[in-house]
PyMOL Python script that loads the backbone (N, CA, C, O; Angstrom):
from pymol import cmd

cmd.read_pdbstr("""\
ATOM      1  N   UNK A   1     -53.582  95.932  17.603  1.00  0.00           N
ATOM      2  CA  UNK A   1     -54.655  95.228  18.301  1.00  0.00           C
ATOM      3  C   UNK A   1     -54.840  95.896  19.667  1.00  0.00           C
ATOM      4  O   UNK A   1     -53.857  96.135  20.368  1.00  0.00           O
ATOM      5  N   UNK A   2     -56.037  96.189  20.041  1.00  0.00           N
ATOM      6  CA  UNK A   2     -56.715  97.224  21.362  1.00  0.00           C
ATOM      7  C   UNK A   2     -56.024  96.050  22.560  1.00  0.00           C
ATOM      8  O   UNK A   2     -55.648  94.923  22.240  1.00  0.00           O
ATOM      9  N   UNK A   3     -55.978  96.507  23.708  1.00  0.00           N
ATOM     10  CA  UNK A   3     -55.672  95.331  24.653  1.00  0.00           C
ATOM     11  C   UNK A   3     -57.077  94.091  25.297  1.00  0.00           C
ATOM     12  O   UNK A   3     -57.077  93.096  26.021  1.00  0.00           O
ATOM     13  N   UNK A   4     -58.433  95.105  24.309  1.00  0.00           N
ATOM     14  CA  UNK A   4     -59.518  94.509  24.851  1.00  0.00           C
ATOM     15  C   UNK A   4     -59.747  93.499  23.966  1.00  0.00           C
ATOM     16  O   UNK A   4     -60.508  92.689  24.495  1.00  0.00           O
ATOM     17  N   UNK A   5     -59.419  93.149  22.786  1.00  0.00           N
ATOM     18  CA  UNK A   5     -59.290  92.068  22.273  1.00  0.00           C
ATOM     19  C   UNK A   5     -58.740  90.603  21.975  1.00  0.00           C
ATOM     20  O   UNK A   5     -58.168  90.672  20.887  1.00  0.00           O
ATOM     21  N   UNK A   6     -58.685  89.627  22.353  1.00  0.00           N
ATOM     22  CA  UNK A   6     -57.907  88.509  22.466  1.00  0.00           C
ATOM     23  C   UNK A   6     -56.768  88.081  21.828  1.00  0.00           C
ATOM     24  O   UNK A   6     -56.940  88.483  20.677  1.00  0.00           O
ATOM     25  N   UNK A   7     -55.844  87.584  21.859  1.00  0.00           N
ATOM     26  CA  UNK A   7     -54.838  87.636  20.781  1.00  0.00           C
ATOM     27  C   UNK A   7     -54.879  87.096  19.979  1.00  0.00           C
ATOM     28  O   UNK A   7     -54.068  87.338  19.085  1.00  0.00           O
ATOM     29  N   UNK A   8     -56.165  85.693  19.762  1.00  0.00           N
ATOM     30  CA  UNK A   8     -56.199  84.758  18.905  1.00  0.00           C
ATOM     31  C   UNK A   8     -57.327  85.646  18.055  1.00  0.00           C
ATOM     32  O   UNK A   8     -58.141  84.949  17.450  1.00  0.00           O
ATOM     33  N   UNK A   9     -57.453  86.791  17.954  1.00  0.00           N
ATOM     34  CA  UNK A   9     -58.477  87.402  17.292  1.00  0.00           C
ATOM     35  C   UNK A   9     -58.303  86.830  15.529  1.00  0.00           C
ATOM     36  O   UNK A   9     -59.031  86.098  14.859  1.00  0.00           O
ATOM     37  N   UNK A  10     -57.132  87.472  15.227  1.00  0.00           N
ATOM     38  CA  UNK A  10     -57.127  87.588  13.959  1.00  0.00           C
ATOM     39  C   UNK A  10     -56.656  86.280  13.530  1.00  0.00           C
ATOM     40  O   UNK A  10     -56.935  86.014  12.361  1.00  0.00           O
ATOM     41  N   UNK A  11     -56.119  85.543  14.070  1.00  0.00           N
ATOM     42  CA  UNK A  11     -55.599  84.042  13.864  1.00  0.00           C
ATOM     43  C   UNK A  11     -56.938  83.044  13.905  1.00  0.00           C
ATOM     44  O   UNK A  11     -57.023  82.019  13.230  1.00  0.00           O
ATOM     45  N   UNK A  12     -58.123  83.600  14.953  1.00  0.00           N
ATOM     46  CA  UNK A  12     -59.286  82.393  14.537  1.00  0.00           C
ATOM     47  C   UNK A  12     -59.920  83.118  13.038  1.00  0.00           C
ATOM     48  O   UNK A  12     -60.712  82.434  12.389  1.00  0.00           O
ATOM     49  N   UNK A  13     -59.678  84.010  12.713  1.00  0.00           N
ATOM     50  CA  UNK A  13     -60.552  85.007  11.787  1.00  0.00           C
ATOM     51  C   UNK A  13     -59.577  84.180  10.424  1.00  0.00           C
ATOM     52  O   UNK A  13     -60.305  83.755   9.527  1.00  0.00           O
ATOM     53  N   UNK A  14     -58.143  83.950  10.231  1.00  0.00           N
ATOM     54  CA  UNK A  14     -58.104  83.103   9.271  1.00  0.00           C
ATOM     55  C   UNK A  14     -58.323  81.917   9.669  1.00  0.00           C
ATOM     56  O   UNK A  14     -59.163  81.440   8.906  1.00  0.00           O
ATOM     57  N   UNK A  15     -58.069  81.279  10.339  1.00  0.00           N
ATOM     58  CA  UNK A  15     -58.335  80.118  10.819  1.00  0.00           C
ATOM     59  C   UNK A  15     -60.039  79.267  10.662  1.00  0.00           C
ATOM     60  O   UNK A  15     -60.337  78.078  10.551  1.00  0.00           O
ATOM     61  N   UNK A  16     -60.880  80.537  10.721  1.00  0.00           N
ATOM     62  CA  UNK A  16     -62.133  80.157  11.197  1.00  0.00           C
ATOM     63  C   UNK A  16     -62.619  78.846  10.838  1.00  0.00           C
ATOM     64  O   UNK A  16     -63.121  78.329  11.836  1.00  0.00           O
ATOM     65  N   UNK A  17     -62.688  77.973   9.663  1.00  0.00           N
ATOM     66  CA  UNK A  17     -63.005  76.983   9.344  1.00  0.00           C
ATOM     67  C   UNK A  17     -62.549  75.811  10.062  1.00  0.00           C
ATOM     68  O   UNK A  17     -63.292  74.838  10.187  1.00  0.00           O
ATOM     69  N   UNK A  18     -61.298  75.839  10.576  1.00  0.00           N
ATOM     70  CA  UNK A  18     -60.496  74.837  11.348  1.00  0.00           C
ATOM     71  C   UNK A  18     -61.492  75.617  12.628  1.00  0.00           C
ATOM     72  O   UNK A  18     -62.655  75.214  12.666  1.00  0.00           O
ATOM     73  N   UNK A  19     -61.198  76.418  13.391  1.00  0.00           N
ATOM     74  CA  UNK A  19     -62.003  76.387  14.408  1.00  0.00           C
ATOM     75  C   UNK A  19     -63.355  76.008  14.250  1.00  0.00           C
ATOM     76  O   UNK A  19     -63.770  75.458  15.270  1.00  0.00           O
ATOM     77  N   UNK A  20     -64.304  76.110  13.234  1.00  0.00           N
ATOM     78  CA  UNK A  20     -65.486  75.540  13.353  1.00  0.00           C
ATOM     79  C   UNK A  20     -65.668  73.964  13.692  1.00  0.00           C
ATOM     80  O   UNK A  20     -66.481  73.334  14.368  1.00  0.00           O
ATOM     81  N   UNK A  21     -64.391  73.573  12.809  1.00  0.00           N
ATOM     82  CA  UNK A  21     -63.892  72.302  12.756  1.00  0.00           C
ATOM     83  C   UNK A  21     -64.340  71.117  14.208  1.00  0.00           C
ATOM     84  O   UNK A  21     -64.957  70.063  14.358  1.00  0.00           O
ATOM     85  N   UNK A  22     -63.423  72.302  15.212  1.00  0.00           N
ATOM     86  CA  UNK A  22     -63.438  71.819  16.326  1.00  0.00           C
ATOM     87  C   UNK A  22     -64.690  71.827  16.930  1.00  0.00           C
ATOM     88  O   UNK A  22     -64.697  70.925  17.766  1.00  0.00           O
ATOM     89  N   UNK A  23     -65.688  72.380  16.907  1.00  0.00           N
ATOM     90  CA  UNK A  23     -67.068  72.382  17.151  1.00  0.00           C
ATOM     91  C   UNK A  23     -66.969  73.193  18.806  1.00  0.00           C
ATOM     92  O   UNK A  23     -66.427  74.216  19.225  1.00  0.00           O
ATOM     93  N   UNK A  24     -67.906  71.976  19.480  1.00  0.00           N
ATOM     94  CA  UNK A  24     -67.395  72.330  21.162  1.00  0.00           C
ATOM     95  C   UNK A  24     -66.014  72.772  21.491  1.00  0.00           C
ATOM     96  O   UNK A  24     -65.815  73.512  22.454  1.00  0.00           O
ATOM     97  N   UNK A  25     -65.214  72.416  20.855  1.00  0.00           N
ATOM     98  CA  UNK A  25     -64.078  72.082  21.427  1.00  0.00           C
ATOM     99  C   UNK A  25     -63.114  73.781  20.792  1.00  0.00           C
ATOM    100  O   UNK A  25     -61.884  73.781  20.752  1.00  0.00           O
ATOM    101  N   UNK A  26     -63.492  74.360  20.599  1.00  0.00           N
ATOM    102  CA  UNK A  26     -63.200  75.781  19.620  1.00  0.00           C
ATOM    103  C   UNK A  26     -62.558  76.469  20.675  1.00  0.00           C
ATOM    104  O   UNK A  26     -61.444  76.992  20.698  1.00  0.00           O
ATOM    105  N   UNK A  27     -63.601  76.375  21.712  1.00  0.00           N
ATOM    106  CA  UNK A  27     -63.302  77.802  23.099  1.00  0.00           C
ATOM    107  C   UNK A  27     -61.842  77.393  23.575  1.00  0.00           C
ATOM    108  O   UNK A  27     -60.843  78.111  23.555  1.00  0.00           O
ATOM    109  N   UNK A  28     -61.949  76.006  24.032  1.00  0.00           N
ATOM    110  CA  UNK A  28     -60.551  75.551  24.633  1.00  0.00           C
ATOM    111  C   UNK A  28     -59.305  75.515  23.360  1.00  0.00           C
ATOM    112  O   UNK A  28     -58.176  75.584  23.846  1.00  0.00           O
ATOM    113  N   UNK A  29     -59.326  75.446  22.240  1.00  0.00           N
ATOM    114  CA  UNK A  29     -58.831  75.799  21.364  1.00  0.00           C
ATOM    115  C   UNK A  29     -57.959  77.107  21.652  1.00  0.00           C
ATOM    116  O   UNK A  29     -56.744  77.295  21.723  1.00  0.00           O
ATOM    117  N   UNK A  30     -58.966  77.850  21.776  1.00  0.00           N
ATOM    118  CA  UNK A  30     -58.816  79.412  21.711  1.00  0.00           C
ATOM    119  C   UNK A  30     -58.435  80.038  22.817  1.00  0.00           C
ATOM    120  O   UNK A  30     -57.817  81.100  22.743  1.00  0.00           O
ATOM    121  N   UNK A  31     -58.858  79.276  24.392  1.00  0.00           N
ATOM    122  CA  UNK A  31     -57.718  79.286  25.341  1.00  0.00           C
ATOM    123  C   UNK A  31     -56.130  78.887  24.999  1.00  0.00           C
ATOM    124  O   UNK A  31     -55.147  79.622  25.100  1.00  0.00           O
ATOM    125  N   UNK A  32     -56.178  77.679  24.623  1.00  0.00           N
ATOM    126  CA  UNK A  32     -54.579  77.237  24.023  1.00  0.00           C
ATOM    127  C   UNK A  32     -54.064  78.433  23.471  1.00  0.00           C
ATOM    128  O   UNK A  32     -53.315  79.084  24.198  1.00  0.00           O
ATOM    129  N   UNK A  33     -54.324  78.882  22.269  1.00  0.00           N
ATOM    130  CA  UNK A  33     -53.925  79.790  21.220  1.00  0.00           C
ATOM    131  C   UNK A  33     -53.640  81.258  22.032  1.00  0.00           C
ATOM    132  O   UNK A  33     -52.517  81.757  21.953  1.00  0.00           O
ATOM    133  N   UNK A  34     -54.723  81.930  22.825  1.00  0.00           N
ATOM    134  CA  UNK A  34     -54.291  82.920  24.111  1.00  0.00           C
ATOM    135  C   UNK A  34     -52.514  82.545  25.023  1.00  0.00           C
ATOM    136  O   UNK A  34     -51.496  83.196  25.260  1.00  0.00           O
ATOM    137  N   UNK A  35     -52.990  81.177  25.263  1.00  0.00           N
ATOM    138  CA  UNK A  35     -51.940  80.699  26.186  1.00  0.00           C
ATOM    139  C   UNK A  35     -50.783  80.790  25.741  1.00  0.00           C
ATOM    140  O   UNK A  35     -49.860  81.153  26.471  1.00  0.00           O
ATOM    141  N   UNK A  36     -50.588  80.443  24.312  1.00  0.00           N
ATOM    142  CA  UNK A  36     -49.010  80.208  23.658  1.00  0.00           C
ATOM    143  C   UNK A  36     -48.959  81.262  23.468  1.00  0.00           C
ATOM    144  O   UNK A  36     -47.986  81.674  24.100  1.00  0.00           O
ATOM    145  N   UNK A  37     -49.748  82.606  22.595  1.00  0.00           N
ATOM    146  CA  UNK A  37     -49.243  83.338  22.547  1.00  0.00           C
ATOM    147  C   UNK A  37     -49.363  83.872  23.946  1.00  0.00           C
ATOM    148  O   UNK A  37     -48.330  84.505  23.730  1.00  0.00           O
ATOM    149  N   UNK A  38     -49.637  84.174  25.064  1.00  0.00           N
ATOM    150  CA  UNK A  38     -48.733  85.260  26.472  1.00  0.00           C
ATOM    151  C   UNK A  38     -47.493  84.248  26.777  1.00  0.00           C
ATOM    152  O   UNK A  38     -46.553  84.713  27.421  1.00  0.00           O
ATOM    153  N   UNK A  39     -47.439  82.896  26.353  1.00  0.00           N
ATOM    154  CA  UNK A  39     -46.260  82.462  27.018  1.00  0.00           C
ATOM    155  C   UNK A  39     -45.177  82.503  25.951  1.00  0.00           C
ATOM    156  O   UNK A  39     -44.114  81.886  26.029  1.00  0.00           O
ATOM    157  N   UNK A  40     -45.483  83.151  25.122  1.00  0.00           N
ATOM    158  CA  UNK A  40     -43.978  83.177  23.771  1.00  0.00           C
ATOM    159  C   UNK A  40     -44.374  81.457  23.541  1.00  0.00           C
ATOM    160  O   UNK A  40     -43.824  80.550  24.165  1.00  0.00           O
ATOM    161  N   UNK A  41     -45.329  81.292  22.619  1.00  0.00           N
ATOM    162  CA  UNK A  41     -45.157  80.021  22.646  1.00  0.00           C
ATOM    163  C   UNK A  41     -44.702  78.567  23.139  1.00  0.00           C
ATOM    164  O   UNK A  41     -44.512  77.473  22.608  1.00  0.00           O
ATOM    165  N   UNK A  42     -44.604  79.267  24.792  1.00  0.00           N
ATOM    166  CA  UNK A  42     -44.008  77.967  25.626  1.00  0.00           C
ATOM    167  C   UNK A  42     -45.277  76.869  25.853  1.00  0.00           C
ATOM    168  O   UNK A  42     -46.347  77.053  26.433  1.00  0.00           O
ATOM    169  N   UNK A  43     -44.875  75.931  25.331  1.00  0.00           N
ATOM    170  CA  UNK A  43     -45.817  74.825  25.000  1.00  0.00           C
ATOM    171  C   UNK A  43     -46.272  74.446  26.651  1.00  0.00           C
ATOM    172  O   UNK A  43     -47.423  74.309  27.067  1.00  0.00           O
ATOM    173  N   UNK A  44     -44.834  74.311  27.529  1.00  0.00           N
ATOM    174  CA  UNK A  44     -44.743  73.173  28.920  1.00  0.00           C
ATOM    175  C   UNK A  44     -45.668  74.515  29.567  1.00  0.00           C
ATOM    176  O   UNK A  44     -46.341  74.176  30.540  1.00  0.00           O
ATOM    177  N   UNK A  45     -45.779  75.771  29.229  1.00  0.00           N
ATOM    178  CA  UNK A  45     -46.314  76.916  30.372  1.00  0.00           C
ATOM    179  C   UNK A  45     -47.894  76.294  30.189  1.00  0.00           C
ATOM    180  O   UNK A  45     -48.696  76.365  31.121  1.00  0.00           O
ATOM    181  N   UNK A  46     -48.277  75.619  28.756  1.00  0.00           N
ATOM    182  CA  UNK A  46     -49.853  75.542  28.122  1.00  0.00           C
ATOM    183  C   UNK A  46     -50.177  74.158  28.492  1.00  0.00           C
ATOM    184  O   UNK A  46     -51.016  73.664  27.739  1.00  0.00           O
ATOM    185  N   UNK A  47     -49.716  73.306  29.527  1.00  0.00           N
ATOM    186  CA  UNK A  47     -49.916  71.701  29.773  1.00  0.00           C
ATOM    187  C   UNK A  47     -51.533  71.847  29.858  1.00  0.00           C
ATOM    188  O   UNK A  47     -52.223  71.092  29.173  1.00  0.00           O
ATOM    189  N   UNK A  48     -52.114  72.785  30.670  1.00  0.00           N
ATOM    190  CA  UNK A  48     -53.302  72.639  31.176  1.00  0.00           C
ATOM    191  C   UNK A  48     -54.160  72.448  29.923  1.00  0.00           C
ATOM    192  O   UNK A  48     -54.870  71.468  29.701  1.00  0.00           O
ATOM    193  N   UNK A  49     -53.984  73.610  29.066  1.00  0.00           N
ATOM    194  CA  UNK A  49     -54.966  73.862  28.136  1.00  0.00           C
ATOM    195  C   UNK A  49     -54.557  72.602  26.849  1.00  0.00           C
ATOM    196  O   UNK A  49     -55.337  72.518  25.899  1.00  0.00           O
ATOM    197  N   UNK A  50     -53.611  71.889  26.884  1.00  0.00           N
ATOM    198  CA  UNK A  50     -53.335  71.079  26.049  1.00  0.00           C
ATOM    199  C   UNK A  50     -53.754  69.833  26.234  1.00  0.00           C
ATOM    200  O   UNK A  50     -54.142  69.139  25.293  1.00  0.00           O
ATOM    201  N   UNK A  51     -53.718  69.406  27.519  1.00  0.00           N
ATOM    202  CA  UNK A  51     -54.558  68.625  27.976  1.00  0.00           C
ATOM    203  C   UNK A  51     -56.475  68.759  27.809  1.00  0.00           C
ATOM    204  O   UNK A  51     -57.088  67.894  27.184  1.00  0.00           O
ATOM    205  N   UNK A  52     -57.116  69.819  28.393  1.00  0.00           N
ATOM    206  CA  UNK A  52     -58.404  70.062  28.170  1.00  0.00           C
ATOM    207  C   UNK A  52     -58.848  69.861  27.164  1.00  0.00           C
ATOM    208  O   UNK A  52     -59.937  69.296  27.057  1.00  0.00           O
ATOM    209  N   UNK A  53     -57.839  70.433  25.686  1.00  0.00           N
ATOM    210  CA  UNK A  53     -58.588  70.127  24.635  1.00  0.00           C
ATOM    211  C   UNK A  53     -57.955  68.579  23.979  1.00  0.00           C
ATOM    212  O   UNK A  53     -58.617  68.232  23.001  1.00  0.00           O
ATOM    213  N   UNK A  54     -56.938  67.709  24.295  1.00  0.00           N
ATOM    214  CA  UNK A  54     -57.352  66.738  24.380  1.00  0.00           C
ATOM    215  C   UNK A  54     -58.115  65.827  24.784  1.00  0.00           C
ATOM    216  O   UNK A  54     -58.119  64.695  24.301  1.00  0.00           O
ATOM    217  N   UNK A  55     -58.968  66.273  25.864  1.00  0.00           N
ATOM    218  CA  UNK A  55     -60.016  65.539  26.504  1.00  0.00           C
ATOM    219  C   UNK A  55     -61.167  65.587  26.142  1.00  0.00           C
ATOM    220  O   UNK A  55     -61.962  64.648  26.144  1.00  0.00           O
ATOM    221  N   UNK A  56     -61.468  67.293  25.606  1.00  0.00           N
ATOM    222  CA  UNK A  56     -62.504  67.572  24.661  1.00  0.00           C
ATOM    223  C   UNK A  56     -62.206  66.742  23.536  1.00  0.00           C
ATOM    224  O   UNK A  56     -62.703  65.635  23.740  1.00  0.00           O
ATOM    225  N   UNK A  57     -61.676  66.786  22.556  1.00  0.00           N
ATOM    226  CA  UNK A  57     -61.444  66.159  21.773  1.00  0.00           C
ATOM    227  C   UNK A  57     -61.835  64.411  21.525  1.00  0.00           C
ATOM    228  O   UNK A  57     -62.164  63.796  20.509  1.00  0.00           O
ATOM    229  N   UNK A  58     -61.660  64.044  22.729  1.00  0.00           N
ATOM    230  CA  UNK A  58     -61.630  62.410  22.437  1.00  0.00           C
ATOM    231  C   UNK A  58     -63.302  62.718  23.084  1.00  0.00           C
ATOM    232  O   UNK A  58     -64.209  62.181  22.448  1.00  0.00           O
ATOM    233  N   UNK A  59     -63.624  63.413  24.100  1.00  0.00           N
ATOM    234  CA  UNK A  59     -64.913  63.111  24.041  1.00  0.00           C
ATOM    235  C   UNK A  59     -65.856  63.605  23.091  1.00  0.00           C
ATOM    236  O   UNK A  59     -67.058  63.376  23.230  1.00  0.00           O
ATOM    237  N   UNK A  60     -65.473  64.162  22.286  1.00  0.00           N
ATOM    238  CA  UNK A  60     -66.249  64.627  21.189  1.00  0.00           C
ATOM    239  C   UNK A  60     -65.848  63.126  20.060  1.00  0.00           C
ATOM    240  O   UNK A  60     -66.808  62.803  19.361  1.00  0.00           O
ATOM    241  N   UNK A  61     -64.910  62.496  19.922  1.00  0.00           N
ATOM    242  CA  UNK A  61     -64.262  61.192  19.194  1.00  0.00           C
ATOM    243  C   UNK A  61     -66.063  60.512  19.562  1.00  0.00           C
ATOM    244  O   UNK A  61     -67.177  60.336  19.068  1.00  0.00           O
ATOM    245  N   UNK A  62     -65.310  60.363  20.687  1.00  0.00           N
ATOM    246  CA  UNK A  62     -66.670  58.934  21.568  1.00  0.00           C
ATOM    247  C   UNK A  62     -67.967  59.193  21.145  1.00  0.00           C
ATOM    248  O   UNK A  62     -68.873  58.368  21.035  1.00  0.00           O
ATOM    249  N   UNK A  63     -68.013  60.605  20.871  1.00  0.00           N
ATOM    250  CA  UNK A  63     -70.063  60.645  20.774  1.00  0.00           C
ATOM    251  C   UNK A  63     -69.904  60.277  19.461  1.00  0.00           C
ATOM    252  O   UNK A  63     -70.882  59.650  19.053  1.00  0.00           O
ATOM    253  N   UNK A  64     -68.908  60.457  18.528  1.00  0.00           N
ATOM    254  CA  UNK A  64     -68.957  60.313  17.024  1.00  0.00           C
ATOM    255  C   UNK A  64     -69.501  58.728  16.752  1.00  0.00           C
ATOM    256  O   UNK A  64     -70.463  58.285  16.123  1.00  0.00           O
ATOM    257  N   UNK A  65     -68.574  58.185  17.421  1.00  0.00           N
ATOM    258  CA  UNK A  65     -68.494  56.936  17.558  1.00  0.00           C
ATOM    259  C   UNK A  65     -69.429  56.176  17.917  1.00  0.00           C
ATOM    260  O   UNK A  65     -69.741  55.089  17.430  1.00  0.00           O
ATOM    261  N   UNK A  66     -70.026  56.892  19.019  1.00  0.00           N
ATOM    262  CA  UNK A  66     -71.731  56.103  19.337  1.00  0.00           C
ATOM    263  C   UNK A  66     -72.644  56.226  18.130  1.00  0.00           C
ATOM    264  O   UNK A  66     -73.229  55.351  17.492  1.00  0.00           O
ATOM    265  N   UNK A  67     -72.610  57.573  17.984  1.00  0.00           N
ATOM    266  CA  UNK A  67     -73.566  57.915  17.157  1.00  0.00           C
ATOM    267  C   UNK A  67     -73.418  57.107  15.606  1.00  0.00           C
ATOM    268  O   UNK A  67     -74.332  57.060  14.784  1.00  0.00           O
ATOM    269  N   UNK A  68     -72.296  56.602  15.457  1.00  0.00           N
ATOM    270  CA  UNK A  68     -72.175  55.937  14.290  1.00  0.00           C
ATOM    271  C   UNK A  68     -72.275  54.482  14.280  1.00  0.00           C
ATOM    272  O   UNK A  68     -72.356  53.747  13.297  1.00  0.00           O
ATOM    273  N   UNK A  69     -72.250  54.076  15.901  1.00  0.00           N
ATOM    274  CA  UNK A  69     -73.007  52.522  16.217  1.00  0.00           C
ATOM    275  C   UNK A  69     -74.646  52.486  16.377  1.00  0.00           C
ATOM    276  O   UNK A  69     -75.550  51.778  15.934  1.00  0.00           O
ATOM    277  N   UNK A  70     -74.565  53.410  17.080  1.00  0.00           N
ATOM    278  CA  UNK A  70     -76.482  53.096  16.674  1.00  0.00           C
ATOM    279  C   UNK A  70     -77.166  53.347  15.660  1.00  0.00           C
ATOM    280  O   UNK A  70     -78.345  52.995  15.720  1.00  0.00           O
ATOM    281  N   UNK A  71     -76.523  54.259  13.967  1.00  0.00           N
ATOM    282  CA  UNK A  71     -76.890  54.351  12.800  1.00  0.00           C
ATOM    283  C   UNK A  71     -77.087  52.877  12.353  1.00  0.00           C
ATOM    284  O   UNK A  71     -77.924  52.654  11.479  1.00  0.00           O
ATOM    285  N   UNK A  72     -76.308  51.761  12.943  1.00  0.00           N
ATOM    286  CA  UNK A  72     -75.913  50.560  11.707  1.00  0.00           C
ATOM    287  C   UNK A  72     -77.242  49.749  12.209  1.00  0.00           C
ATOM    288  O   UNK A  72     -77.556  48.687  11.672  1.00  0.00           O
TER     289      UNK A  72
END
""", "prot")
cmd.dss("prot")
cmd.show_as("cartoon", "prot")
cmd.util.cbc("prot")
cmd.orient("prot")
């Protein structure tokens, strides 16, 4: 792998469906996945990015959630 390429290159490339998965929330994903791998998988080095995409996450929850109260 060139150094100009990301490390989560080939990991979103199988992955891709789970990352689509995540929708918005893919990029910060893919920060995380950068993060663990430069930190040897140190989870406590990735708080930031583990957090962000939990936050993405639930706010992507909430619009689901609206959007499925004003269908009824």
């Amino acid at each position: 792998m060139d150094p100009q390429t990301p490390h989560h290159k080939n990991d979103a490339d199988e992955e891709d469906d789970n990352v689509k998965q995540l929708q918005q929330c893919s990029s910060i994903y893919l920060l995380l996945q950068d993060c663990l791998v430069n930190s040897n998988r140190n989870w406590k080095a990735c708080q930031k990015e583990v957090q962000d995409l939990k936050a993405c996450n639930e706010r992507r929850q909430q619009l689901v959630e609206r959007n499925k109260d004003g269908k009824n």
